[in-house]
PDB file with one MODEL, atoms N, CA, C and O in Angstrom:
MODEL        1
ATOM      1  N   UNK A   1       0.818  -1.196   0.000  1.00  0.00           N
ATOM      2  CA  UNK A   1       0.000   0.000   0.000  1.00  0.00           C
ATOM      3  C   UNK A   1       0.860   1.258   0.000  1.00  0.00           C
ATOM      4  O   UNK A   1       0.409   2.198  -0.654  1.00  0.00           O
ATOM      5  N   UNK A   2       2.194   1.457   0.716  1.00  0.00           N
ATOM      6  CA  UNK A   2       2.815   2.367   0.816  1.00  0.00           C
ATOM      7  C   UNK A   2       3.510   2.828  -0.395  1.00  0.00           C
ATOM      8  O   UNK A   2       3.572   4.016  -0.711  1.00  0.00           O
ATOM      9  N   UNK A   3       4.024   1.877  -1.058  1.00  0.00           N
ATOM     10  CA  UNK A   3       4.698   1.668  -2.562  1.00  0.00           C
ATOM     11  C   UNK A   3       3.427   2.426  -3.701  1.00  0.00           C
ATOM     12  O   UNK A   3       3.677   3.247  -4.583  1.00  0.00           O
ATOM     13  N   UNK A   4       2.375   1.988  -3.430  1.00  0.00           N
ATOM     14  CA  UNK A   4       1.769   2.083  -4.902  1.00  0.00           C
ATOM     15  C   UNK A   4      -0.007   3.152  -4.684  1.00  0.00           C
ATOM     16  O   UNK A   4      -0.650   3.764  -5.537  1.00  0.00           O
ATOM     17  N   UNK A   5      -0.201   3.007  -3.573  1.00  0.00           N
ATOM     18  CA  UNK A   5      -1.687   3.735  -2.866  1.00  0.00           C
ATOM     19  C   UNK A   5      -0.913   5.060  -2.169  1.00  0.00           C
ATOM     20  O   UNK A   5      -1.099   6.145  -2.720  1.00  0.00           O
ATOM     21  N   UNK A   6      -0.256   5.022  -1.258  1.00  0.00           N
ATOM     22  CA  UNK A   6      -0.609   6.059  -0.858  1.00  0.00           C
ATOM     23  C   UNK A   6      -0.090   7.236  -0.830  1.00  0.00           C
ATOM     24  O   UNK A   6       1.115   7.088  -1.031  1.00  0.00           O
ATOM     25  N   UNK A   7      -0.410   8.638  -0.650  1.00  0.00           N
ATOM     26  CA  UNK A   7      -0.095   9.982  -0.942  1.00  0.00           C
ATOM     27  C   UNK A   7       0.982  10.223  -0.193  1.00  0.00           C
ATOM     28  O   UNK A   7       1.243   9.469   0.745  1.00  0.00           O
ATOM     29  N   UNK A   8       1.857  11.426  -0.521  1.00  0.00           N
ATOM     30  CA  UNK A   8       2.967  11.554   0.584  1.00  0.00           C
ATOM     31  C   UNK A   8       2.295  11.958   1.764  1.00  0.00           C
ATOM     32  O   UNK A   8       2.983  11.771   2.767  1.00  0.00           O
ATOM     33  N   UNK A   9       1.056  12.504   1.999  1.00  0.00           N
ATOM     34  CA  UNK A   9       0.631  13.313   3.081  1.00  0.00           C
ATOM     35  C   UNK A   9      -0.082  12.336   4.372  1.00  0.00           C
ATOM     36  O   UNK A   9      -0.424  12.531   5.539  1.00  0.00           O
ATOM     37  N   UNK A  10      -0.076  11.080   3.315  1.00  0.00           N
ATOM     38  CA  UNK A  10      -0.754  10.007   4.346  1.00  0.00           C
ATOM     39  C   UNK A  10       0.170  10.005   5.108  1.00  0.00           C
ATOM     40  O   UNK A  10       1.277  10.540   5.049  1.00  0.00           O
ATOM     41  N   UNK A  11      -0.495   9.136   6.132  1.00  0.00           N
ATOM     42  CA  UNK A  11       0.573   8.230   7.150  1.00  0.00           C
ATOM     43  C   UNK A  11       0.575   6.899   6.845  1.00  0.00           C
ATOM     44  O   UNK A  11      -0.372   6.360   6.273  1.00  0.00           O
ATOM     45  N   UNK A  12       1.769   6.212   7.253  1.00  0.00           N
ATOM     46  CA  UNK A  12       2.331   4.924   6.859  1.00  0.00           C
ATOM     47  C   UNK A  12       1.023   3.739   7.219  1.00  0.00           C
ATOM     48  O   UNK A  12       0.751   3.423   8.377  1.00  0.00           O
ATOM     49  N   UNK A  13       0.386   3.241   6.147  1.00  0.00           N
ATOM     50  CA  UNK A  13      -0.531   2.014   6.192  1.00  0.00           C
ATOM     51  C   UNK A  13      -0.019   1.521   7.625  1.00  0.00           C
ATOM     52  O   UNK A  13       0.888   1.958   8.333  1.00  0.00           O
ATOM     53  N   UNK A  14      -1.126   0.207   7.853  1.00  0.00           N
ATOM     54  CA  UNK A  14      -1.725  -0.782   9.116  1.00  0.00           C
ATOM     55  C   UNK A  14      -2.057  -1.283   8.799  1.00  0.00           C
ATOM     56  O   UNK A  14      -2.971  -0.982   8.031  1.00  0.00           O
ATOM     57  N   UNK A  15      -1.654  -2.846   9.046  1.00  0.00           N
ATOM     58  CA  UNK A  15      -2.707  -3.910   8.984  1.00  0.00           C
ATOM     59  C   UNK A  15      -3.087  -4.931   9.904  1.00  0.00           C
ATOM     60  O   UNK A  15      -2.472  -5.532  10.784  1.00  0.00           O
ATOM     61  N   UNK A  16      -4.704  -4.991   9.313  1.00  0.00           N
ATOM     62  CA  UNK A  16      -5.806  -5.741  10.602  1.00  0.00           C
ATOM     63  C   UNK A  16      -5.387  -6.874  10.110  1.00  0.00           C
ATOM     64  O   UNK A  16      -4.954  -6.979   8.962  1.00  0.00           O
ATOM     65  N   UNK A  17      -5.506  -8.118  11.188  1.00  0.00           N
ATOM     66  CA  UNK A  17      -5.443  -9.530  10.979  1.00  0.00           C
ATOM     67  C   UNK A  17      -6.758  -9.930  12.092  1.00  0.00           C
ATOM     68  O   UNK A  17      -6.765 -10.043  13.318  1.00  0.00           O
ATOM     69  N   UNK A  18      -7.677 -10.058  11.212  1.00  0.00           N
ATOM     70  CA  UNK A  18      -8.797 -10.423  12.089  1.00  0.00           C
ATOM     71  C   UNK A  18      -9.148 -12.303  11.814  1.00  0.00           C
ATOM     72  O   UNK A  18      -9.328 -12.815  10.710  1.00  0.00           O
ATOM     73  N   UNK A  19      -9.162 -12.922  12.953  1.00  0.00           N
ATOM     74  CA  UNK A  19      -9.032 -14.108  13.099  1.00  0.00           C
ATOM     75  C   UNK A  19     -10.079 -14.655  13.823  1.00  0.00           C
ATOM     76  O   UNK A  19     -10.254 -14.148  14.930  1.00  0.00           O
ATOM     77  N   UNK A  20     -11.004 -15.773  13.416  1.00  0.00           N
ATOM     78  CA  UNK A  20     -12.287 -16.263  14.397  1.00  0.00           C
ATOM     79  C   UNK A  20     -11.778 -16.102  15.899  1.00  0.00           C
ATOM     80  O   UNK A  20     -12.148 -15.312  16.767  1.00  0.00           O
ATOM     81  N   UNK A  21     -10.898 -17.013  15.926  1.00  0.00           N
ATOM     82  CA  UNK A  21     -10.432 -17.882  16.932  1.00  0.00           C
ATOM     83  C   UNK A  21      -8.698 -17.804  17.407  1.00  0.00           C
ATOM     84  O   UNK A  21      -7.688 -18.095  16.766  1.00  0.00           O
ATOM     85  N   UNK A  22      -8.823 -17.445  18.366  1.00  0.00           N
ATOM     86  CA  UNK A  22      -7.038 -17.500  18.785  1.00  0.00           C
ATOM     87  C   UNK A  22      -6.237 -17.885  18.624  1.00  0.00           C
ATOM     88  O   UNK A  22      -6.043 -18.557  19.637  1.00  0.00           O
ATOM     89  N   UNK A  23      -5.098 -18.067  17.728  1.00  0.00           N
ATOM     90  CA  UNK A  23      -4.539 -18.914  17.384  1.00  0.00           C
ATOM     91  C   UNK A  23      -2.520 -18.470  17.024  1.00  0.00           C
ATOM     92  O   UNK A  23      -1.917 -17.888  16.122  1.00  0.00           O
ATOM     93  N   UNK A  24      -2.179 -19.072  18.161  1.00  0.00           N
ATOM     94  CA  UNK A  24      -0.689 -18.192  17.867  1.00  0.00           C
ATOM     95  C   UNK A  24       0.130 -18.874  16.736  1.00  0.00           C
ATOM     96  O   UNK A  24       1.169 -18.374  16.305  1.00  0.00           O
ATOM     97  N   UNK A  25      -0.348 -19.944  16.317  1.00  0.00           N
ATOM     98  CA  UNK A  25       0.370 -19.860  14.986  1.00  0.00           C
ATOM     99  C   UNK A  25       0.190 -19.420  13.721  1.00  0.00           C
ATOM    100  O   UNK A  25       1.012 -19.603  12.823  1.00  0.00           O
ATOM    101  N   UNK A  26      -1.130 -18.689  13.560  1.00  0.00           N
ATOM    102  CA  UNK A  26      -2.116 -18.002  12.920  1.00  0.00           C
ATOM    103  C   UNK A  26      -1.343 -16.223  12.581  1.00  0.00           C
ATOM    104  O   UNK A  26      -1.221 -15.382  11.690  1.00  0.00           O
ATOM    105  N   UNK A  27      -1.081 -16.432  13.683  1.00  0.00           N
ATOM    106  CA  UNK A  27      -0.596 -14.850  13.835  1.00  0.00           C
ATOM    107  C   UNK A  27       1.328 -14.945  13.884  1.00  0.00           C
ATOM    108  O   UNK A  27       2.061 -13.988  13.632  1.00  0.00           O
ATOM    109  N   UNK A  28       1.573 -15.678  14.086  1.00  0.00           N
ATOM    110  CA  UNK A  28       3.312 -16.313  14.013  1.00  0.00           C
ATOM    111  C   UNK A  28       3.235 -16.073  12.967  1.00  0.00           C
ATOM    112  O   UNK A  28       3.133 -14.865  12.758  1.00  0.00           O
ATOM    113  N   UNK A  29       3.233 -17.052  11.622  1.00  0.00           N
ATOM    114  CA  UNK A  29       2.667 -17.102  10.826  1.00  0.00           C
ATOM    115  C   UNK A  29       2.770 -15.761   9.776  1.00  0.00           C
ATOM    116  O   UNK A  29       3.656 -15.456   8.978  1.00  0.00           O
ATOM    117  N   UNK A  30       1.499 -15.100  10.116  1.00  0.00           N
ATOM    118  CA  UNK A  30       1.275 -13.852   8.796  1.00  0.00           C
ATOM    119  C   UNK A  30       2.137 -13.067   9.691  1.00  0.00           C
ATOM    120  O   UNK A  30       2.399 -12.207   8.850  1.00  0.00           O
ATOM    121  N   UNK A  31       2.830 -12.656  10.802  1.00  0.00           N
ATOM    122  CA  UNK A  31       3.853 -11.759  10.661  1.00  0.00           C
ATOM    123  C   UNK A  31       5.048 -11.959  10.950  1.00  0.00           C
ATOM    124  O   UNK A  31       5.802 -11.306  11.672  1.00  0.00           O
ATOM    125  N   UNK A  32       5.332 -13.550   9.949  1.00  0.00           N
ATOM    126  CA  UNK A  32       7.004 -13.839  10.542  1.00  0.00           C
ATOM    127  C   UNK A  32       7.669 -12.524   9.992  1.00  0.00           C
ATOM    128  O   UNK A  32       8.391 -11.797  10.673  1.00  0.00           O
ATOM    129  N   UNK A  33       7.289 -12.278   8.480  1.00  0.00           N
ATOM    130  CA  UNK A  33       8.662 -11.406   7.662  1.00  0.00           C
ATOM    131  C   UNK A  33       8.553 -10.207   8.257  1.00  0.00           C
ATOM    132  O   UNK A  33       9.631  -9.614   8.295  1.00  0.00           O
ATOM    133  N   UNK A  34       7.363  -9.451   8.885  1.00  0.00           N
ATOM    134  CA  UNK A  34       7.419  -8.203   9.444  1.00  0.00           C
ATOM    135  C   UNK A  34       8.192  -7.389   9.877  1.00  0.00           C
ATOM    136  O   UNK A  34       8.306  -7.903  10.990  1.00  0.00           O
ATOM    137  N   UNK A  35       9.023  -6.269   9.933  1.00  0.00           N
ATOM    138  CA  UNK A  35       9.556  -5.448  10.513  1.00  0.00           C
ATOM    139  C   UNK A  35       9.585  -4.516  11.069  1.00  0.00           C
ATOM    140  O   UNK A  35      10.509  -4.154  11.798  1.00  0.00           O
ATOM    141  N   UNK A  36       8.451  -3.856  10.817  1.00  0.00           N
ATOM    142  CA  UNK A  36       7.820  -3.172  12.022  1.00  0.00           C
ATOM    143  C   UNK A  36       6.847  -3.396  13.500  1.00  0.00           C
ATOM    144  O   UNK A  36       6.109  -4.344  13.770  1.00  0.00           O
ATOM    145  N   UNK A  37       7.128  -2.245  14.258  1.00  0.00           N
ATOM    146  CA  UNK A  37       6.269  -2.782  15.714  1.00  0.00           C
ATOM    147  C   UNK A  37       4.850  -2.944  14.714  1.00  0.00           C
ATOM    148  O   UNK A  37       4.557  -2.563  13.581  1.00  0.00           O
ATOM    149  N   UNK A  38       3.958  -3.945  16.098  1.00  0.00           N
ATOM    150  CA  UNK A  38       3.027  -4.454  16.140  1.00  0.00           C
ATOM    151  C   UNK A  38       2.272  -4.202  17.337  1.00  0.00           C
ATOM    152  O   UNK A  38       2.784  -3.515  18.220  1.00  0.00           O
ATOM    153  N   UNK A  39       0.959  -4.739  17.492  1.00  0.00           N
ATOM    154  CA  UNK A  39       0.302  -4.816  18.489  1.00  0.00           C
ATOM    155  C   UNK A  39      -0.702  -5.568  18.322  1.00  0.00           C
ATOM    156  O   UNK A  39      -1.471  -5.650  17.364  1.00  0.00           O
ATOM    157  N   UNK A  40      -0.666  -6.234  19.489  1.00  0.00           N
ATOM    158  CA  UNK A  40      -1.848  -7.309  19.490  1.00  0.00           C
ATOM    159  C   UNK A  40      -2.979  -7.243  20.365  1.00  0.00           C
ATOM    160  O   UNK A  40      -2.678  -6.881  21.502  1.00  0.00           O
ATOM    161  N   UNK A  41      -4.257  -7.499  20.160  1.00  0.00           N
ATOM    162  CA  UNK A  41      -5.477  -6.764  21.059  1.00  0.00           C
ATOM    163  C   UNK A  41      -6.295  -8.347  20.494  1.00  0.00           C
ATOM    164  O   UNK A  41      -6.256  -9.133  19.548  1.00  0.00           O
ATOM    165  N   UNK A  42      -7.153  -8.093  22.063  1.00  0.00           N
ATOM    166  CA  UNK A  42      -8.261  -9.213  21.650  1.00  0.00           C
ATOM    167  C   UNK A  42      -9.367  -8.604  21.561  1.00  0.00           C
ATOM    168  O   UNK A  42      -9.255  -7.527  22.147  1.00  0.00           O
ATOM    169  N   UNK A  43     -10.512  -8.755  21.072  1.00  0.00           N
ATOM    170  CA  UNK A  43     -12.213  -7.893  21.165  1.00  0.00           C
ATOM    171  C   UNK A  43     -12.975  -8.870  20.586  1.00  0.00           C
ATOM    172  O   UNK A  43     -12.651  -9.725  19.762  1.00  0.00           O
ATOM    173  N   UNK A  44     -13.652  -8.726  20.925  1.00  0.00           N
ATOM    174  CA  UNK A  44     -15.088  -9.386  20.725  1.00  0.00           C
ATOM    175  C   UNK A  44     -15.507  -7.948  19.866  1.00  0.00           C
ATOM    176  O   UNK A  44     -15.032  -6.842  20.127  1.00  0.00           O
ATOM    177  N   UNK A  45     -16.582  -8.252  18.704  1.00  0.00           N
ATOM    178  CA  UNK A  45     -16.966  -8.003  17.781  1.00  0.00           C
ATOM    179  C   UNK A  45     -17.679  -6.622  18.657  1.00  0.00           C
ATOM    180  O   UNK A  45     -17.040  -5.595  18.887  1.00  0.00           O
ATOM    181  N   UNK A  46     -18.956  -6.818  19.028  1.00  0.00           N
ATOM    182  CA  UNK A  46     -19.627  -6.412  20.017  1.00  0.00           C
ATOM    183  C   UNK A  46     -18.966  -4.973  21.008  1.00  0.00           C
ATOM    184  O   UNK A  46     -19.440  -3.888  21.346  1.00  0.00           O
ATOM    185  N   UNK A  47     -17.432  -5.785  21.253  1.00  0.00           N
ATOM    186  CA  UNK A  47     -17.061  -4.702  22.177  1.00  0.00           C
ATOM    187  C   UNK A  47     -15.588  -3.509  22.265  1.00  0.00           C
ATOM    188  O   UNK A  47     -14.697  -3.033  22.969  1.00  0.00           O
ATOM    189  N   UNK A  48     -16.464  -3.560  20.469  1.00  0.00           N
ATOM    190  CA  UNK A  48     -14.622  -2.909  19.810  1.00  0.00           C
ATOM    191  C   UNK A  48     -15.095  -1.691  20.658  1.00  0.00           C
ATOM    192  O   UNK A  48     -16.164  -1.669  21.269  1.00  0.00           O
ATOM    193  N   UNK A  49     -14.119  -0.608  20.626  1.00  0.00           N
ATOM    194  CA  UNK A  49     -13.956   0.572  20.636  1.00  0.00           C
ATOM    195  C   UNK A  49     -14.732   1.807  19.850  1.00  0.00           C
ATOM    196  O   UNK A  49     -14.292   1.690  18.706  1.00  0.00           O
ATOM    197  N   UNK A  50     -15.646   2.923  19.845  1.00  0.00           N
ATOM    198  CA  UNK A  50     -16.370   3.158  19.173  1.00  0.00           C
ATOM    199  C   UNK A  50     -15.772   3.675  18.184  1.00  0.00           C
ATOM    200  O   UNK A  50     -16.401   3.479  17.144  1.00  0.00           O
ATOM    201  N   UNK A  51     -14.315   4.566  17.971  1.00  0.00           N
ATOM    202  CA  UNK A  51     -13.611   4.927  17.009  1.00  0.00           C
ATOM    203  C   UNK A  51     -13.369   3.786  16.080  1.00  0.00           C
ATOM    204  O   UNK A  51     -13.454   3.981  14.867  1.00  0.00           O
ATOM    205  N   UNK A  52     -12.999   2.305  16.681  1.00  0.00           N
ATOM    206  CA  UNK A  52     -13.042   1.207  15.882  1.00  0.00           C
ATOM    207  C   UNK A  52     -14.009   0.750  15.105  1.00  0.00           C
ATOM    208  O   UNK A  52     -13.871   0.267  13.981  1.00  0.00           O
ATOM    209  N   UNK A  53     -15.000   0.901  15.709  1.00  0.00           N
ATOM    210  CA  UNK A  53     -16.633  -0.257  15.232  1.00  0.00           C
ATOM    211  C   UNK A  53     -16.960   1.133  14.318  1.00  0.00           C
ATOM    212  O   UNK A  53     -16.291   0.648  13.405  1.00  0.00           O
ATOM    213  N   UNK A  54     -17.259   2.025  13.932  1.00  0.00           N
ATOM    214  CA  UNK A  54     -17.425   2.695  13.170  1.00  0.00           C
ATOM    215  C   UNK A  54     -16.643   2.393  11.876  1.00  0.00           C
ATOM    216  O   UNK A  54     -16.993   2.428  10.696  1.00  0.00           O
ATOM    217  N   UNK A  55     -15.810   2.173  12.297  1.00  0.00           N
ATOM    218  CA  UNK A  55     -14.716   2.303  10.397  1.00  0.00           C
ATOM    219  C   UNK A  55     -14.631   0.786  10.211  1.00  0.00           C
ATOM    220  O   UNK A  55     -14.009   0.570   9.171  1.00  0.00           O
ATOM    221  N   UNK A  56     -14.879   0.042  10.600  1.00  0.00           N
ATOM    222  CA  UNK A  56     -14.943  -1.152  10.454  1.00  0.00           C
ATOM    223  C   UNK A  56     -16.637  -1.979  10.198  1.00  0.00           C
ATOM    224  O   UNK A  56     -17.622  -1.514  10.773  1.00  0.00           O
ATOM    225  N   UNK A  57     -16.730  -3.011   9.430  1.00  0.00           N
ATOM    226  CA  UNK A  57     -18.163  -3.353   8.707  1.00  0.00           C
ATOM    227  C   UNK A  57     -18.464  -3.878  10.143  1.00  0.00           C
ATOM    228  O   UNK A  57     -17.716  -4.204  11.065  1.00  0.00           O
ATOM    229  N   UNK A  58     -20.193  -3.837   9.975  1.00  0.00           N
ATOM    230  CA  UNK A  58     -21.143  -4.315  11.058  1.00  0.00           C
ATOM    231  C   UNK A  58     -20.943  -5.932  11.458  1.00  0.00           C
ATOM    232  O   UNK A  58     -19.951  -6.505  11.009  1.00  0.00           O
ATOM    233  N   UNK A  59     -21.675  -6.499  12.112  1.00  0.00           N
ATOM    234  CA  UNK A  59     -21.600  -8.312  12.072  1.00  0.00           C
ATOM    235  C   UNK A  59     -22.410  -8.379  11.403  1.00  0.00           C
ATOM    236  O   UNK A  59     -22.519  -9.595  11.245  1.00  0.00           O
ATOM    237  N   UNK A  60     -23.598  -7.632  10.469  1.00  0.00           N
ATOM    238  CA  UNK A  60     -24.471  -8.573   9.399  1.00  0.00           C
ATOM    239  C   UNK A  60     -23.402  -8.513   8.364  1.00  0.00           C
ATOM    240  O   UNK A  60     -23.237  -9.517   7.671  1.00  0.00           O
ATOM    241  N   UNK A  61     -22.567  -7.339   8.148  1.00  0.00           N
ATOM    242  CA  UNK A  61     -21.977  -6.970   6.953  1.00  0.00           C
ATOM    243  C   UNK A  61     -20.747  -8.519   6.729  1.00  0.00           C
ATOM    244  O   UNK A  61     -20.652  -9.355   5.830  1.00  0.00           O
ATOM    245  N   UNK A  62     -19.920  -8.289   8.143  1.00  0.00           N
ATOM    246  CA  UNK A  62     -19.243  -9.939   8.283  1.00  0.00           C
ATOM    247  C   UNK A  62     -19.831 -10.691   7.815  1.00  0.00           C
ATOM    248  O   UNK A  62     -19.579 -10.966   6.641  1.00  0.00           O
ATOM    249  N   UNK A  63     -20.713 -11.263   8.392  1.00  0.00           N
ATOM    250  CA  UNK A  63     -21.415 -12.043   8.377  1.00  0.00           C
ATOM    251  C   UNK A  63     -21.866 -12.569   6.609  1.00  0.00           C
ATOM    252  O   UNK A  63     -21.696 -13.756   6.330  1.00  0.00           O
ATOM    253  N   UNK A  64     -22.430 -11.594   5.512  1.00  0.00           N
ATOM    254  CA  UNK A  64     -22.825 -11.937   4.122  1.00  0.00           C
ATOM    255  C   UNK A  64     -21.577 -12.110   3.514  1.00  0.00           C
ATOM    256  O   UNK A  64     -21.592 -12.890   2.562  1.00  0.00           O
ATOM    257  N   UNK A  65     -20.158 -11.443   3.886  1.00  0.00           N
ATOM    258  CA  UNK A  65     -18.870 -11.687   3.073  1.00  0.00           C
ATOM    259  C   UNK A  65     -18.264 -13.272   3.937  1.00  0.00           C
ATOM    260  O   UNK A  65     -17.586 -14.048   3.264  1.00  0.00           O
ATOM    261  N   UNK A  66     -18.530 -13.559   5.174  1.00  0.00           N
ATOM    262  CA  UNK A  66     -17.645 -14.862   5.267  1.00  0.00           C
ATOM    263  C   UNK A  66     -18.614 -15.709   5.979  1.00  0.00           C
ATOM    264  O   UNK A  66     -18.049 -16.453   6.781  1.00  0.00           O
ATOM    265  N   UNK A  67     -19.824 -15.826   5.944  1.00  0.00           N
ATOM    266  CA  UNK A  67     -20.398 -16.768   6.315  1.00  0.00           C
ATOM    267  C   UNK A  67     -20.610 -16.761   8.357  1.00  0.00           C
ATOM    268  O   UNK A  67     -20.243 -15.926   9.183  1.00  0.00           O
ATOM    269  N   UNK A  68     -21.092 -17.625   8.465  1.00  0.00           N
ATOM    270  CA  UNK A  68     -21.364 -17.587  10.392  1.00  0.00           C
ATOM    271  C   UNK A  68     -20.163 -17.462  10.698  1.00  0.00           C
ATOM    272  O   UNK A  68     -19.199 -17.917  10.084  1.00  0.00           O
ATOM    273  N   UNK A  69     -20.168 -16.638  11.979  1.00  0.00           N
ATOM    274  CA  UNK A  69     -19.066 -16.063  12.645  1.00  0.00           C
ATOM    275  C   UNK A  69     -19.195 -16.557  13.649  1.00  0.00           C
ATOM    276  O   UNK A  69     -18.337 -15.957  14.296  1.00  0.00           O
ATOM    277  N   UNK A  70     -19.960 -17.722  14.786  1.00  0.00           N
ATOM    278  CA  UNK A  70     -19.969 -18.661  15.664  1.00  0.00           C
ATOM    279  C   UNK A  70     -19.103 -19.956  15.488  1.00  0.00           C
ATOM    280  O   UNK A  70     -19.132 -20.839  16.345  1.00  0.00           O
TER     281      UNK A  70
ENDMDL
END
């Protein structure tokens, strides 16, 4: 994204790794090659943050792109 999307005025991309279920090799995994800091947070759908749950799709919206989320 930084290479080819974004403006000089942006700030440096982020990326979500949203995962059903906990899983540390899941997350080992998609950020072995990484080199920048990270951070890791747990939430329940329900009890993101309101700055979060806003910019992010609803659980029906989940829900029609990947099927039951139980």
């Amino acid at each position: 994204m930084d290479k080819t999307v974004k403006y000089p005025e942006d700030n440096p991309s982020i990326g979500i790794l949203l995962c059903k279920s906990k899983s540390n090799l899941t997350v080992e995994y998609a950020l072995e090659i990484t080199n920048k800091p990270i951070g890791v947070a747990t939430y329940r759908y329900t009890e993101l943050p309101e700055h979060f749950a806003r910019n992010l799709p609803d659980e029906e919206q989940l829900r029609s792109i990947f099927g039951a989320l139980d």
